[in-house]
C-alpha positions in Angstrom: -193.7 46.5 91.4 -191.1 49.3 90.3 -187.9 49.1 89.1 -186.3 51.1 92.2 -188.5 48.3 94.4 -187.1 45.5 92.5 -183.4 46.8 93.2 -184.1 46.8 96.6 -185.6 43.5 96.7 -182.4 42.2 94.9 -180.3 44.1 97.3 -182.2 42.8 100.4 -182.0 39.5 99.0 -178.1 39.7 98.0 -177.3 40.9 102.0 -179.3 37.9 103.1 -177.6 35.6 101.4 -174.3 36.7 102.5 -175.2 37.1 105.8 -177.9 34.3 106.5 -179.5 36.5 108.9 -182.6 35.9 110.8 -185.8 37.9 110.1 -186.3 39.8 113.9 -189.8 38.2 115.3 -187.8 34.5 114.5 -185.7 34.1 117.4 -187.5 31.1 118.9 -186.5 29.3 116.0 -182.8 29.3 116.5 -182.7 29.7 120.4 -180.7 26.8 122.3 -181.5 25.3 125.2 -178.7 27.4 127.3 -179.7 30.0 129.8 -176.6 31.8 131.3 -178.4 33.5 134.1 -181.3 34.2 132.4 -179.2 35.3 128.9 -180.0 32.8 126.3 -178.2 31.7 123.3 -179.5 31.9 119.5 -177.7 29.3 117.1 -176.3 31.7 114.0 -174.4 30.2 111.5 -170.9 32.1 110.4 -171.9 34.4 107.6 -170.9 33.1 104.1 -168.4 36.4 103.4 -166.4 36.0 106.5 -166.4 32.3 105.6 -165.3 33.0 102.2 -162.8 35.6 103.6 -161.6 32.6 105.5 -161.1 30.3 102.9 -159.5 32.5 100.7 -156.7 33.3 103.1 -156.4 29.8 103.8 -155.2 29.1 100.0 -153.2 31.8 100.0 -151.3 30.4 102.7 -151.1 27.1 101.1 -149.6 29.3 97.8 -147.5 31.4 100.1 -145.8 28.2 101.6 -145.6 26.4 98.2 -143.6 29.1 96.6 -141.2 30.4 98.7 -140.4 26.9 100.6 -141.6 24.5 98.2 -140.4 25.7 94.6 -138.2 28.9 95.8 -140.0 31.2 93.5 -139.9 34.1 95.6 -137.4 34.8 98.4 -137.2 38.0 101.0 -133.1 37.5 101.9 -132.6 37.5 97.9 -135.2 40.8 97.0 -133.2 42.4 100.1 -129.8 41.8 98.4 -131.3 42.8 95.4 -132.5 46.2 96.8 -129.2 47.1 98.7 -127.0 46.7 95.4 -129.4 48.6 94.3 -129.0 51.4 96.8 -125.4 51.1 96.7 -125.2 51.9 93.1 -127.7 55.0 93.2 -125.4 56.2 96.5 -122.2 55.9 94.7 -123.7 57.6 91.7 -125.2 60.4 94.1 -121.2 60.8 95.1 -119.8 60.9 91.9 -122.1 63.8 91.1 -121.8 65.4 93.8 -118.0 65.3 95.0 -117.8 68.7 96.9 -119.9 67.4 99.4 -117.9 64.0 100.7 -114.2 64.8 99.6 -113.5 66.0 103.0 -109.9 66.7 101.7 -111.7 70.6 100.2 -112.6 71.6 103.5 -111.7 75.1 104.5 -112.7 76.8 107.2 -115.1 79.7 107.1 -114.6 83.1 108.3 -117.5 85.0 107.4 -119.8 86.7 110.1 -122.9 84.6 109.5 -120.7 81.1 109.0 -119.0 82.2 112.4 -122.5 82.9 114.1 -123.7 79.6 113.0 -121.2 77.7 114.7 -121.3 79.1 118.2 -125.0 78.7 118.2 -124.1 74.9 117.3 -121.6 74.9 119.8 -124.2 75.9 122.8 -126.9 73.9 121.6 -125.2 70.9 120.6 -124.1 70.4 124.2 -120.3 71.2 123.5 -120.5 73.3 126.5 -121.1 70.8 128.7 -117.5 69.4 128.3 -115.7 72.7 127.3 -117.6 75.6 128.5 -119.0 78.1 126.8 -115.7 80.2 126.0 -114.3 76.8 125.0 -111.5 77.0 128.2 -112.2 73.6 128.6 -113.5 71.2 131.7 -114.0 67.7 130.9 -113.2 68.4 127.8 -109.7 69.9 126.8 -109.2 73.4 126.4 -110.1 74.3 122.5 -108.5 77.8 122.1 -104.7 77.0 123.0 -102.8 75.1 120.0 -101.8 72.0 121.8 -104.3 69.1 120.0 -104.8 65.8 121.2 -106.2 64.8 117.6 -104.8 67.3 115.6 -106.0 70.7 115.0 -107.0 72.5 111.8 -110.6 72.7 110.4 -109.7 69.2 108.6 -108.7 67.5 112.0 -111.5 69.2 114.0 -114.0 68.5 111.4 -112.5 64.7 111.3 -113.4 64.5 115.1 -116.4 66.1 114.6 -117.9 63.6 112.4 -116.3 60.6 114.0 -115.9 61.0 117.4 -113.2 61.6 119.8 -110.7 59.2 121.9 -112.7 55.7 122.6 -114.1 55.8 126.2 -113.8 59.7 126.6 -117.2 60.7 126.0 -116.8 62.6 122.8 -119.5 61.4 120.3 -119.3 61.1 116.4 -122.0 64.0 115.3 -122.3 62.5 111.7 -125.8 61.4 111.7 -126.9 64.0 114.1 -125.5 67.8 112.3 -125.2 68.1 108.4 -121.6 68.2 107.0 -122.2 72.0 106.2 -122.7 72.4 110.0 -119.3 70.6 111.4 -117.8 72.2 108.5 -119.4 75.9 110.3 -119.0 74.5 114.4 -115.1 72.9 113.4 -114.7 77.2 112.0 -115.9 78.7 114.5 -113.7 76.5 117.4 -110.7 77.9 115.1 -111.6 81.4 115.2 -111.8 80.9 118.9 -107.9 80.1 118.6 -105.5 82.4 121.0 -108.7 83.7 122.6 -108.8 84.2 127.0 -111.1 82.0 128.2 -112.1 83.0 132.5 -110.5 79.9 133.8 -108.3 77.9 130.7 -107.5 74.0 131.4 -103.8 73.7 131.3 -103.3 72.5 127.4 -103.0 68.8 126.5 -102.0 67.1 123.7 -98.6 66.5 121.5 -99.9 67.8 118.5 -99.1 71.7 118.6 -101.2 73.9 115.7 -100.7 76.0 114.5 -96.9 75.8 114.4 
């Protein structure tokens, strides 16, 4: 016998073992006695790797359980804790190195063409025109190009309710988790260079807060 017929042999061998499968011709060995409308039944045993598979699981279980609820050795609320301290300290370091980007107290606003052209395409696709109209005259929303300001105006204020939303209950979202700072910082310029502009039908102005003064 060769040597490449001898690893085959060993290989055919190896499978049956694992498997305990049948030879084909032998199925009147292990045929039951049940006949399900003429479809009969052949007693197989479970193969030995998915029994194996089996077993092993099962004792990992039993380890699982003994660890965490038996001796404590591992627990998910503590590595979670541990992981969110974690992220806390590399988000406050992230800060620290880059202040420009949350002191919102730097803000200015932009007046360049291209910052300018940014914002009003924010303001149409963002939706803003649904509550103040596309020459920002105002509709459900107040009218953004007089200088009376519910919340204050000024690309600090605007930017402010921008990111966190306007009066509770009045339908104006906070846009922080959906546009990038750089992009309130671009739509809250672009409202402002909107400022003293004739919108076709202006909503009368509302508001205490008169800017500028």
């Amino acid at each position: 016998m060769s040597k490449k017929s001898e690893n085959i042999s060993g290989w055919k061998k190896f499978m049956k073992s694992m498997t305990k499968a049948h030879e084909l011709g032998t199925e009147e060995d292990i045929m039951l006695d049940h006949d399900y409308d003429g479809i009969k039944e052949l007693d197989n045993v479970l193969p030995p790797w998915w029994l194996y598979g089996f077993y092993i699981t099962i004792i990992i279980c039993v380890f699982y359980y003994i660890a965490v609820l038996g001796f404590g050795w591992w627990n998910q609320y503590d590595e979670l804790t541990a992981e969110l301290e974690t992220a806390k300290i590399e988000i406050q370091a992230y800060k620290d190195a880059n202040p420009e980007l949350f002191d919102d107290s730097n803000i200015v606003a932009l007046t360049d063409a291209e910052s300018i052209a940014k914002g009003k395409e924010l303001f149409a696709t963002k939706t803003c025109t649904a509550c103040h109209l596309a020459d920002l005259g105002g509709s459900i929303g107040p009218n953004l190009t007089d200088n009376k300001w519910i919340l204050g105006g000024g690309v600090k204020n605007i930017f402010n309710t921008l990111t966190n939303g306007g009066r509770p209950g009045k339908g104006m979202i906070a846009w922080e988790s959906t546009i990038s700072r750089q992009e309130r910082i671009e739509l809250a310029s672009y409202i402002i260079s909107m400022q003293g502009s004739t919108p076709a039908a202006p909503k009368a102005p509302e508001g205490d807060i008169t800017w500028p003064e």
